[in-house]
Backbone bond lengths (Angstrom), bond angles and torsions (degrees), N, CA, C in turn:
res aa  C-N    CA-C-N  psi(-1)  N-CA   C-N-CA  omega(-1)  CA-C   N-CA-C  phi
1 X - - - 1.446 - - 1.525 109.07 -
2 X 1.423 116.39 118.72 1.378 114.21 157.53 1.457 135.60 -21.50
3 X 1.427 137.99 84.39 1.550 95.01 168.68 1.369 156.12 -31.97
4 X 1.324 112.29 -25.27 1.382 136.63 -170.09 1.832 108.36 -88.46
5 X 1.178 93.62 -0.13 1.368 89.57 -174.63 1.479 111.38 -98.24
6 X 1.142 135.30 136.11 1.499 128.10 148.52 1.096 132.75 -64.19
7 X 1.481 125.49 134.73 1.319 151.35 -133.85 1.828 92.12 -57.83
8 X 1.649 112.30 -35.46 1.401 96.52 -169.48 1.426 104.32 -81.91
9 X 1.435 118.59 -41.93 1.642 116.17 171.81 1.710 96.48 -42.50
10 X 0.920 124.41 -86.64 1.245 115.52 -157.55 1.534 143.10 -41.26
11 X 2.158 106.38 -29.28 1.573 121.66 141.58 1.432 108.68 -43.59
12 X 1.297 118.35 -54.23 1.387 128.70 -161.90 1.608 99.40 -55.62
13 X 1.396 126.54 -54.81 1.235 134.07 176.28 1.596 108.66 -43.59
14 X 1.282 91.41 -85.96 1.964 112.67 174.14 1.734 105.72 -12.10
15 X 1.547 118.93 -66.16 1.498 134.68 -164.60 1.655 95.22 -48.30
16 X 1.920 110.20 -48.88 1.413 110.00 -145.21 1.543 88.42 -65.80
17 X 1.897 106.96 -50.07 1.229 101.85 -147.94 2.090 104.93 -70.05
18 X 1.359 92.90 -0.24 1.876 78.83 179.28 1.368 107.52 -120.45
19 X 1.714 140.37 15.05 1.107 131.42 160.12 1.958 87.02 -156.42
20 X 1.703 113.82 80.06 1.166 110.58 -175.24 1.622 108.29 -71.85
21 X 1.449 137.21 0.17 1.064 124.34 -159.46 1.696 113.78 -125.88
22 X 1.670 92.60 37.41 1.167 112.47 -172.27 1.489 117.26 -146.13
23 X 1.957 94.86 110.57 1.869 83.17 -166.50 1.953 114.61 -91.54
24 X 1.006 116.34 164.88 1.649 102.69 -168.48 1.667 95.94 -86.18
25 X 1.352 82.46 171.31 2.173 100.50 -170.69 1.409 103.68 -112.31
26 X 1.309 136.01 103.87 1.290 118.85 149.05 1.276 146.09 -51.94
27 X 1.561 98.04 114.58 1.967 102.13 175.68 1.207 108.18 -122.05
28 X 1.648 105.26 164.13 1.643 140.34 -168.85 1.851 82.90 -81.42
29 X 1.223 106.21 145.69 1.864 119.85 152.42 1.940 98.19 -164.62
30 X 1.201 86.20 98.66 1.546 102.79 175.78 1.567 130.58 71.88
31 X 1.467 97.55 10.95 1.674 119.46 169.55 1.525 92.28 101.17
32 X 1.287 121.12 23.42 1.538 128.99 173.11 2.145 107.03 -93.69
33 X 0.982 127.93 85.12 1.487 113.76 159.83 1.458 134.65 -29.98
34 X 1.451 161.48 103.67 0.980 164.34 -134.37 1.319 119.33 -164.97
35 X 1.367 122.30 153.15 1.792 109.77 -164.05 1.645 72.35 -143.75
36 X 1.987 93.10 118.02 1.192 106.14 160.41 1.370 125.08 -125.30
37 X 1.697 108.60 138.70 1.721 114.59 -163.48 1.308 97.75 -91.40
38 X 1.159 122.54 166.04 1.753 131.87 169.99 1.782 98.20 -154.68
39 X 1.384 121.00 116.08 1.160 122.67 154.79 1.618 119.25 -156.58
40 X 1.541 117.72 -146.95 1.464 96.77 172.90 1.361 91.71 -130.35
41 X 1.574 112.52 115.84 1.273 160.64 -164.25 1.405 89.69 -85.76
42 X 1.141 164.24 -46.78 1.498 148.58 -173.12 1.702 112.62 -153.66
43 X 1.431 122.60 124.27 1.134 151.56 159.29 1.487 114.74 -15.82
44 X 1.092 105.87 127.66 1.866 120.04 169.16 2.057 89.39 -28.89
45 X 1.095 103.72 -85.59 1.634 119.00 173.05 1.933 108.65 -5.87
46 X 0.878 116.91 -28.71 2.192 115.79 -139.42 1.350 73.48 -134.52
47 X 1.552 144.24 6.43 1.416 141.34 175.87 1.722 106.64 -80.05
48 X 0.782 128.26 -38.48 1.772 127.47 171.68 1.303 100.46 -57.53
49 X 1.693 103.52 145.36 0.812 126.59 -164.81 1.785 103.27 -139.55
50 X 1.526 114.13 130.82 1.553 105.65 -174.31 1.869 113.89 -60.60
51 X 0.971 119.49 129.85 1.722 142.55 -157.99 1.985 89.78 -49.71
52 X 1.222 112.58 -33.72 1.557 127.63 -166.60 1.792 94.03 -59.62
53 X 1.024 131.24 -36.19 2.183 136.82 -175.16 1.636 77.62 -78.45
54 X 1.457 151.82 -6.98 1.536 121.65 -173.23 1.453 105.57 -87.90
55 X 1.588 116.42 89.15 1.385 130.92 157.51 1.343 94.13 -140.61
56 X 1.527 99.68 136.80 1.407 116.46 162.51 1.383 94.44 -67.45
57 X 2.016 86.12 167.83 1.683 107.99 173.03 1.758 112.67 164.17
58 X 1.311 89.51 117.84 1.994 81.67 -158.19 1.569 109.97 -54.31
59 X 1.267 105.41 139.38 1.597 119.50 169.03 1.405 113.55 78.93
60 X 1.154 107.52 7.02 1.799 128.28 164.02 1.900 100.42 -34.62
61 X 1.543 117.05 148.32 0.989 88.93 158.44 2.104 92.33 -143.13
62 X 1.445 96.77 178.98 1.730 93.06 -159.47 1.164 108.06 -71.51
63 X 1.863 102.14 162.96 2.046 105.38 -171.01 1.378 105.00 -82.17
64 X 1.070 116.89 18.30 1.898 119.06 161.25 1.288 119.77 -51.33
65 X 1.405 106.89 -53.56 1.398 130.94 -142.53 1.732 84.90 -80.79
66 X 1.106 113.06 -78.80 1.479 126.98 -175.15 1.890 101.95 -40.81
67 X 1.362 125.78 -54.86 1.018 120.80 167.48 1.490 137.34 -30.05
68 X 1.684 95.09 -53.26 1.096 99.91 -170.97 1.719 115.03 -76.48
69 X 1.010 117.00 -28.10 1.602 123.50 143.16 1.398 152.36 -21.97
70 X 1.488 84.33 -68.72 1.288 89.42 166.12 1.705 131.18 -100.77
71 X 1.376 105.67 -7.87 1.321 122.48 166.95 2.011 95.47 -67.34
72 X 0.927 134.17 -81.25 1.566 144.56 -173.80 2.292 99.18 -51.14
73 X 0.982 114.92 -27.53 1.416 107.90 -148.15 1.854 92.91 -116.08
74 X 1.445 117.36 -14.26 1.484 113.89 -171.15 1.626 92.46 -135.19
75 X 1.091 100.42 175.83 1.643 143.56 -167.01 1.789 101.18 -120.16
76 X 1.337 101.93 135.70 1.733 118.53 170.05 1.936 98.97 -69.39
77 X 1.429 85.22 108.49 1.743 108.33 178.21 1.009 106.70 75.16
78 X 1.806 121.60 51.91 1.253 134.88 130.52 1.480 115.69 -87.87
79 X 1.792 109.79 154.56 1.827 103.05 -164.02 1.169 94.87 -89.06
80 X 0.885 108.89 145.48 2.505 118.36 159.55 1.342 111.83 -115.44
81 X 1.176 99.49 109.90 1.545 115.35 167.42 1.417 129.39 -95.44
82 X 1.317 123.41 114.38 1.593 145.48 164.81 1.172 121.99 -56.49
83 X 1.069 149.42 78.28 1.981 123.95 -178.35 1.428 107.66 -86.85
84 X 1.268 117.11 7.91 1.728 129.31 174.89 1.108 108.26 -159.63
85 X 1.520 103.58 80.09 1.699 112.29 177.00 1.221 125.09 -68.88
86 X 1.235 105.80 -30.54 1.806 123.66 -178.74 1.499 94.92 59.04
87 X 1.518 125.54 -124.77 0.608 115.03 -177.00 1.864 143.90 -109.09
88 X 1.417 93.75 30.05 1.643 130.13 149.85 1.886 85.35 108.56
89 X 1.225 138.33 67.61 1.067 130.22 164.84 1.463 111.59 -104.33
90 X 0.769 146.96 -7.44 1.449 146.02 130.15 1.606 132.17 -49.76
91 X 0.946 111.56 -82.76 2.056 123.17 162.27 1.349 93.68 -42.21
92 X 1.869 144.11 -50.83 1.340 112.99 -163.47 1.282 94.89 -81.16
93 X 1.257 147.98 -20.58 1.807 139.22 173.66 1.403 101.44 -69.64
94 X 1.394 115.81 -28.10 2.017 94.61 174.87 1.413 110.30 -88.46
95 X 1.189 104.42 6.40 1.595 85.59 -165.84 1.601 100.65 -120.10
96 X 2.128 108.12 -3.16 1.801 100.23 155.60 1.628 103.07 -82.81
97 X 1.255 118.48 -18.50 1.319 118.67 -171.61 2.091 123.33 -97.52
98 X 1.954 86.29 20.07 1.805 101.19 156.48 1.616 109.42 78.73
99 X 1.828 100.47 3.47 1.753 98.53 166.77 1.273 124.23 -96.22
100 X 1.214 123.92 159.20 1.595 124.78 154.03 1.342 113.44 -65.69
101 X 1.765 93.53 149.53 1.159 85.80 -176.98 2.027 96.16 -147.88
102 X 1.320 96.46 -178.59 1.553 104.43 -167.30 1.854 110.12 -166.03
103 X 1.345 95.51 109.58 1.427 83.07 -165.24 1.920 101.01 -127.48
104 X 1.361 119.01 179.44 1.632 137.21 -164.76 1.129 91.14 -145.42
105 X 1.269 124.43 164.99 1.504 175.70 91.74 1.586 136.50 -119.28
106 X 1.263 113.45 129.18 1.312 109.22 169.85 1.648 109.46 -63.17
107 X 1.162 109.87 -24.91 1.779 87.32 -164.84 1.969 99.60 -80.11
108 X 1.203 119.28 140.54 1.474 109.39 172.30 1.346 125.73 -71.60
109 X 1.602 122.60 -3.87 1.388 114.19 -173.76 1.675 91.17 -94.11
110 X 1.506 133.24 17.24 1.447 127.84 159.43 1.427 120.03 -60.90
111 X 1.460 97.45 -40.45 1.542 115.68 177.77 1.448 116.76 -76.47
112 X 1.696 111.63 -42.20 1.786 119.76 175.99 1.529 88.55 -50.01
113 X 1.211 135.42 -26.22 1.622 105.37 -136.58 1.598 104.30 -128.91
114 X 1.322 111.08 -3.82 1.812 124.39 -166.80 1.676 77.22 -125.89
115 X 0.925 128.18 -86.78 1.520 104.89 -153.92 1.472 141.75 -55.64
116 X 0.946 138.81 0.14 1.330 143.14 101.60 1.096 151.96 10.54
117 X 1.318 95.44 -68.17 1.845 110.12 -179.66 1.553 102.75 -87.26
118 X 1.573 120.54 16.02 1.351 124.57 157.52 1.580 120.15 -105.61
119 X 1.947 105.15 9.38 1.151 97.38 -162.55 1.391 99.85 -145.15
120 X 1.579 125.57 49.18 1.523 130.74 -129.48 1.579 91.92 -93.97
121 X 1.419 100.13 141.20 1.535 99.20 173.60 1.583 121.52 -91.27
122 X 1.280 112.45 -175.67 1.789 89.70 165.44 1.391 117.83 -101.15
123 X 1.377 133.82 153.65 1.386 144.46 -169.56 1.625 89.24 -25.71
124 X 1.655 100.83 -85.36 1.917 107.12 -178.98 1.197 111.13 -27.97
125 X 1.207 145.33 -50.93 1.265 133.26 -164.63 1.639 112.85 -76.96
126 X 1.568 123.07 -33.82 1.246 118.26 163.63 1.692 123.62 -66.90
127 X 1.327 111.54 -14.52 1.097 119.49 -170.14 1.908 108.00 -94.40
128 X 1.377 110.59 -26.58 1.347 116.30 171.07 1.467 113.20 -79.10
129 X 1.497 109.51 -18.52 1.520 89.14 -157.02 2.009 69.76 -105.56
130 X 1.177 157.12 1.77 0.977 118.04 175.27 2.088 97.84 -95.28
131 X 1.247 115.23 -35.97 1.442 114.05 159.67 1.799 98.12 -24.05
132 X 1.401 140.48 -47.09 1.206 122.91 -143.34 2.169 100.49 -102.32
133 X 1.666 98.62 -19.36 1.171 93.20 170.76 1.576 131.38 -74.95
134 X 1.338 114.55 165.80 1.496 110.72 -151.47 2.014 90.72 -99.69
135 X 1.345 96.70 152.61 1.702 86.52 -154.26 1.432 87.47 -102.90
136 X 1.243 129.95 -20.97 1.637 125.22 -178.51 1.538 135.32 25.85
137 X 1.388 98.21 61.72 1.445 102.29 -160.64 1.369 109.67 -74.76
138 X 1.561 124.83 2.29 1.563 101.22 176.85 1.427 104.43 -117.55
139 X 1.718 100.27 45.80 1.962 103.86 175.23 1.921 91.16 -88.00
140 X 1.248 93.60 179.94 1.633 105.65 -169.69 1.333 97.05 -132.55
141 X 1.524 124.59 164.31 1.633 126.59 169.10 2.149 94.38 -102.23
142 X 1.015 97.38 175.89 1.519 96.14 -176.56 1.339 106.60 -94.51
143 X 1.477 113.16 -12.67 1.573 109.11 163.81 1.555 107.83 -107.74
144 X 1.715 108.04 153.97 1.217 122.41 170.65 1.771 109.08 -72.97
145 X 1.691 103.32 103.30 1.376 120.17 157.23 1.661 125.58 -117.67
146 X 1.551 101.37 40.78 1.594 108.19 169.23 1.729 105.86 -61.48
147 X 0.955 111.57 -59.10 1.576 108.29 160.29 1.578 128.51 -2.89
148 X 1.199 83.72 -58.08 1.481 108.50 171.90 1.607 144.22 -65.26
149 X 1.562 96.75 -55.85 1.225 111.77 -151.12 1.852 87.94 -148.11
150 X 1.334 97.50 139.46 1.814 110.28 155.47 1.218 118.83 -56.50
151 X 1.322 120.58 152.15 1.554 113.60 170.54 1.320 132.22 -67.08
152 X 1.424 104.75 -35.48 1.511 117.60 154.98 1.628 121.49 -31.72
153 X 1.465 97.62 -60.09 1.682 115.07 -162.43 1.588 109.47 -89.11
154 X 1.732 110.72 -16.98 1.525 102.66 150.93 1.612 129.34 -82.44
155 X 1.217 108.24 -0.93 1.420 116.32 -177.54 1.818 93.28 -73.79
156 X 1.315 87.79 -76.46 1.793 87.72 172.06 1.472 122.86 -3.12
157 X 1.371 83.94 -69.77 1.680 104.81 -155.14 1.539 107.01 -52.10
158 X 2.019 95.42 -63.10 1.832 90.76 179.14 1.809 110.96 -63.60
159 X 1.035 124.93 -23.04 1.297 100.18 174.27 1.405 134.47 -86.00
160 X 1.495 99.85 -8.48 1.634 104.59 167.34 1.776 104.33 -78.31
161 X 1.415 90.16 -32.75 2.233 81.95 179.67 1.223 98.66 -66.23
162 X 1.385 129.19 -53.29 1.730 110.87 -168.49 1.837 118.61 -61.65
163 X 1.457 108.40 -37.27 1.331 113.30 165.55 1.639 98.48 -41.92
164 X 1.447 137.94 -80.78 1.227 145.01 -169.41 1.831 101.97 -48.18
165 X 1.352 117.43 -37.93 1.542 106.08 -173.92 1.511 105.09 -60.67
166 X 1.414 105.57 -50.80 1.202 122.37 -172.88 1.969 120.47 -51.63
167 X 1.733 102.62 -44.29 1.322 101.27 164.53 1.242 129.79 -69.45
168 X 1.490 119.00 -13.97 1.472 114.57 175.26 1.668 113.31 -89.89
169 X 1.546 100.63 -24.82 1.558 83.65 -166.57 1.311 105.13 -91.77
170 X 1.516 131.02 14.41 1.129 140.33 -175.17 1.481 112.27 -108.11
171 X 1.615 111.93 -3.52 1.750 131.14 -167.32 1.257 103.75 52.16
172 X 1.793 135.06 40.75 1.380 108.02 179.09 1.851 89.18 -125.56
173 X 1.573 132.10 11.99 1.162 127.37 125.10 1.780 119.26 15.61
174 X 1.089 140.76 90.31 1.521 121.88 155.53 1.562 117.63 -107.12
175 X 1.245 109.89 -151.02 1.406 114.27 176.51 1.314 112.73 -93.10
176 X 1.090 143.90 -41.57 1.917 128.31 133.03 1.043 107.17 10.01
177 X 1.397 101.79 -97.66 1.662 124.71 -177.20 1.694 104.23 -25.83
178 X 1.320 89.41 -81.89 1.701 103.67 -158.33 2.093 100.62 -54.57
179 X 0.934 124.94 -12.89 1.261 122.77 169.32 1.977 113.68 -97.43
180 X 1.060 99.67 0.68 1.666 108.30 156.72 1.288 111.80 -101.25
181 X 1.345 143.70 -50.05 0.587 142.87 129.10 1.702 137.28 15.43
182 X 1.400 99.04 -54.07 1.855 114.21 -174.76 1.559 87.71 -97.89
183 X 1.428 116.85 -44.78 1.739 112.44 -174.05 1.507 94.23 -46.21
184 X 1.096 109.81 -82.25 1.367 122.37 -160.80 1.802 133.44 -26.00
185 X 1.725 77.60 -49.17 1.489 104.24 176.05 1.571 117.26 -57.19
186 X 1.494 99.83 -41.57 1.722 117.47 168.62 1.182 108.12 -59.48
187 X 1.293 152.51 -26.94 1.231 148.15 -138.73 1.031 93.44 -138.90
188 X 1.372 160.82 29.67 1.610 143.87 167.19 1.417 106.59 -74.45
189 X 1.730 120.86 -63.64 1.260 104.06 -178.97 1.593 113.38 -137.44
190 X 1.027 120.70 157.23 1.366 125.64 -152.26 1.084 108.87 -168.33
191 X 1.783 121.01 176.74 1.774 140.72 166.39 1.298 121.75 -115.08
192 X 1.357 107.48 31.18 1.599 112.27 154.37 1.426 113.22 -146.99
193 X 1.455 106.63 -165.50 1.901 104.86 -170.41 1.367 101.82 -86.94
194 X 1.180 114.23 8.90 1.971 116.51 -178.00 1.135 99.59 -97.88
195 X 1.252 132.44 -11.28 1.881 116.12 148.78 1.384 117.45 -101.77
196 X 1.323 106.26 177.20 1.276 127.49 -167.78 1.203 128.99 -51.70
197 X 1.668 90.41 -48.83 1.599 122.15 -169.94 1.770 115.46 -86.09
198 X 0.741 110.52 165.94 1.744 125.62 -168.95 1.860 88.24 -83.29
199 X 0.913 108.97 145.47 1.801 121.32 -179.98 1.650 106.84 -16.60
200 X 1.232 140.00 122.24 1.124 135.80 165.66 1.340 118.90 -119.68
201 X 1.584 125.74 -164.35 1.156 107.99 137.18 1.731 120.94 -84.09
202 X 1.638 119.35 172.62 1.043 144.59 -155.51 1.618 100.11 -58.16
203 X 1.447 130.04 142.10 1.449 130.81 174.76 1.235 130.73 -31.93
204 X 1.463 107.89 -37.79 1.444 117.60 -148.46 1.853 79.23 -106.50
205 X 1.221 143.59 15.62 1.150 127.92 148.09 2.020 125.53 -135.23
206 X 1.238 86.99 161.96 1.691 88.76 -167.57 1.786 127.82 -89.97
207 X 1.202 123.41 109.42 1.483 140.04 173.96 1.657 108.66 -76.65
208 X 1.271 127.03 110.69 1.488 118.38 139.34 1.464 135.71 -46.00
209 X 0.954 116.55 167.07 1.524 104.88 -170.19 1.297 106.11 -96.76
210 X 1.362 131.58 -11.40 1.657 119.60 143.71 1.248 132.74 -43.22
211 X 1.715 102.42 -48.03 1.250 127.25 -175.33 1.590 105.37 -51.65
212 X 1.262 101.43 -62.89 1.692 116.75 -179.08 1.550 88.73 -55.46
213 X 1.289 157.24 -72.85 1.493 146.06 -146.93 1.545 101.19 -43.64
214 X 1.714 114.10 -67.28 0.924 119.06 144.00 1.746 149.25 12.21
215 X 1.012 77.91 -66.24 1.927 99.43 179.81 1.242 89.47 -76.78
216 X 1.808 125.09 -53.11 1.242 122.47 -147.19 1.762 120.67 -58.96
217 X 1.419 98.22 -46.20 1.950 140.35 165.22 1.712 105.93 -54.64
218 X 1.353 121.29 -59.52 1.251 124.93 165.34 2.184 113.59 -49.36
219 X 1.466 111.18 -45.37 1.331 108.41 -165.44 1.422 95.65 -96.49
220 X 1.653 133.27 -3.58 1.465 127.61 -153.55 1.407 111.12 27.37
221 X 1.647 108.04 80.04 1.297 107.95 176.50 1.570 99.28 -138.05
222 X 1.523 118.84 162.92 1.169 107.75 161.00 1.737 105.67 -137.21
223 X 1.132 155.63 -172.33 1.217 165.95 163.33 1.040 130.90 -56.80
224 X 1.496 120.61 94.66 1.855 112.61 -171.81 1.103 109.09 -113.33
225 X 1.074 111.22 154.98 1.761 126.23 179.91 1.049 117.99 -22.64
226 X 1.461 152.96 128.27 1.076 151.44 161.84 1.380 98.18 -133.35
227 X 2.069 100.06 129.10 1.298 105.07 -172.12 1.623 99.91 -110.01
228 X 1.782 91.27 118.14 1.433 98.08 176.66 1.651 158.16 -66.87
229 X 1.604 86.32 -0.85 1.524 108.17 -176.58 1.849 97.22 -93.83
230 X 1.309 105.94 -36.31 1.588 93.96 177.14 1.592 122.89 -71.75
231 X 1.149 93.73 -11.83 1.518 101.17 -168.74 1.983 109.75 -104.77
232 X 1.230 83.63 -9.74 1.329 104.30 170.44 1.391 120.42 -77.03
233 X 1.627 117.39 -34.79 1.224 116.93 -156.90 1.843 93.53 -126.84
234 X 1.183 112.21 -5.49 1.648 141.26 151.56 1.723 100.44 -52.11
235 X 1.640 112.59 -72.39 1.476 106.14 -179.86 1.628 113.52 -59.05
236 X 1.198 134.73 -40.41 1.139 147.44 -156.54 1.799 102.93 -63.08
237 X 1.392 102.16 -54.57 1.526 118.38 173.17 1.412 111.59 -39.28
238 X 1.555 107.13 -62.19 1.676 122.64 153.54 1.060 116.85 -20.54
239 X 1.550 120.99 -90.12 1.408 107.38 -162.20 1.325 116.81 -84.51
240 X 1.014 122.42 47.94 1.734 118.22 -160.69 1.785 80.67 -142.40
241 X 1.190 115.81 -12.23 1.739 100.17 -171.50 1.183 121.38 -37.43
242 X 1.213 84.00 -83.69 1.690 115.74 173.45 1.649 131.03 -29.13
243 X 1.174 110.92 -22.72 1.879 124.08 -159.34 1.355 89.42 -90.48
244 X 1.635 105.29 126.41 1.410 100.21 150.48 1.120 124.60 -76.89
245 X 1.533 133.77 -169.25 1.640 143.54 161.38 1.610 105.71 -34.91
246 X 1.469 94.82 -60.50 1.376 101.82 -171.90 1.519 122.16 -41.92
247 X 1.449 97.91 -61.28 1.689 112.90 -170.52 1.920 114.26 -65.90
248 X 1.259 99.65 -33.12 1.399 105.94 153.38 1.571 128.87 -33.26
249 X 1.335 90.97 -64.88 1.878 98.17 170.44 0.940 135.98 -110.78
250 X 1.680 112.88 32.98 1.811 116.55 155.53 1.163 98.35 -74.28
């Protein structure tokens, strides 16, 4: 990008040089004039996406979009700012792609779930420190989620959250932790055996626990064990594929 250019010359540039055979349309939005492009901005090819953006999260949208942006529109150790990170798919594409970054959300699981994947541990180290948590399978949640979950695999669950309550309100929290933590959170309920829960609908949307009874009677299913440390360190393998050395330690 030119320096000399202003921000709209320079979109204006960007559009030609990546869908040149497409001129923009001017529209009205609130007695404001505006020239808007629509084409296809990046190749079947430039469609992968590093394995590290695989967390659900409703209304997420793909690290293309943000990529293609800020790769064409910024400089290596320029800042990118989020004010609706959701669930950090923007800031984690500037920050494989060597920018600063700085991001907001009101909701707090923006932070459970983006900060982290800037602070990745190694396989062994997630795997020792959950070896060290206490697996307490006959703890209970205070709501009824048999629906849900085996008794086995809710024992887990509340006692890995209180383990985690317990490390934060005590400040001894690390990046271990806080990257079990985001696994986990991803994985409560779902439509395959890589979550927690017995068949649901998909992560990134929400079931009542009627709803789920429901499903359960409709699929004749009921809730089997799912052991959460394997599946824990199962996702981890996942999103960690992809990263080289490098991207690891920006």
């Amino acid at each position: 990008m030119n320096p000399d250019d202003d921000s709209e010359s320079a979109f204006k540039n960007l559009v030609l040089r990546s869908c040149p055979f497409h001129d923009g349309e001017t529209i009205d939005i609130a007695g404001i004039r505006i020239t808007r492009y629509s084409g296809e901005f990046w190749t079947s090819a430039q469609r992968k996406a590093s394995s590290v953006h695989e967390i659900s999260y409703r209304a997420c949208f793909k690290p293309q979009l943000p990529h293609f942006f800020i790769k064409n529109l910024t400089g290596v150790g320029s800042r990118i700012y989020d004010p609706f990170s959701g669930r950090g798919t923007t800031v984690i594409e500037a920050g494989l792609l060597g920018r600063q970054i700085a991001s907001n959300d009101a909701n707090p699981l923006s932070r459970i779930l983006t900060r982290p994947r800037f602070f990745i541990p190694a396989e062994k180290q997630v795997a020792a420190r959950m070896a060290e948590i206490p697996a307490g399978t006959g703890e209970r949640a205070e709501i009824d989620l048999s629906m849900f979950y085996d008794q086995k695999t809710e024992g887990e669950i509340v006692s890995l959250r209180q383990y985690l309550i317990n490390q934060e309100e005590t400040g001894r929290i690390d990046s271990v932790d806080s990257w079990i933590r985001m696994v986990a959170t991803s994985r409560l309920t779902g439509h395959s055996a890589g979550f927690f829960s017995v068949y649901t609908l998909p992560p990134n949307q929400a079931v009542s626990p009627e709803r789920q009874v429901q499903i359960n009677k409709r699929r004749k299913q009921v809730p089997e064990y799912r052991n959460i440390r394997d599946l824990i360190l199962r996702k981890t393998r996942s999103l960690v594929r992809d990263l080289t050395p490098e991207e690891r330690t920006r």
